[in-house]
C-alpha angles and dihedrals in degrees: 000000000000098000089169096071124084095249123139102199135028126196129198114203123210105173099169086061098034098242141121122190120221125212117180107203114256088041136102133254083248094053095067123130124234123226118182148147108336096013123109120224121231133168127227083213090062114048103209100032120139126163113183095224078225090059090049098055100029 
């Protein structure tokens, strides 16, 4: 991933497995979060949002 631009979140989408991952600037490759089946994906840049992971890959 592209470290040098000014972005504050990253998300890595795997949408035959249902997942996204989910990298905050200033943190590590380890230090990813997770969102799968079941899990709903929010951003720490947009207060308020909230994606249901089912509504993503439906």
């Amino acid at each position: 991933m592209h470290r040098a631009s000014d972005v504050g979140e990253r998300r890595l989408v795997d949408a035959p497995a249902g997942t996204v991952l989910v990298y905050r600037t200033g943190g590590s490759l380890d230090d990813a979060v997770e969102v799968g089946p079941g899990d709903t994906l929010t951003s720490g840049l947009r207060p308020g949002f909230a994606l249901p992971s089912a509504e993503l890959f439906a």
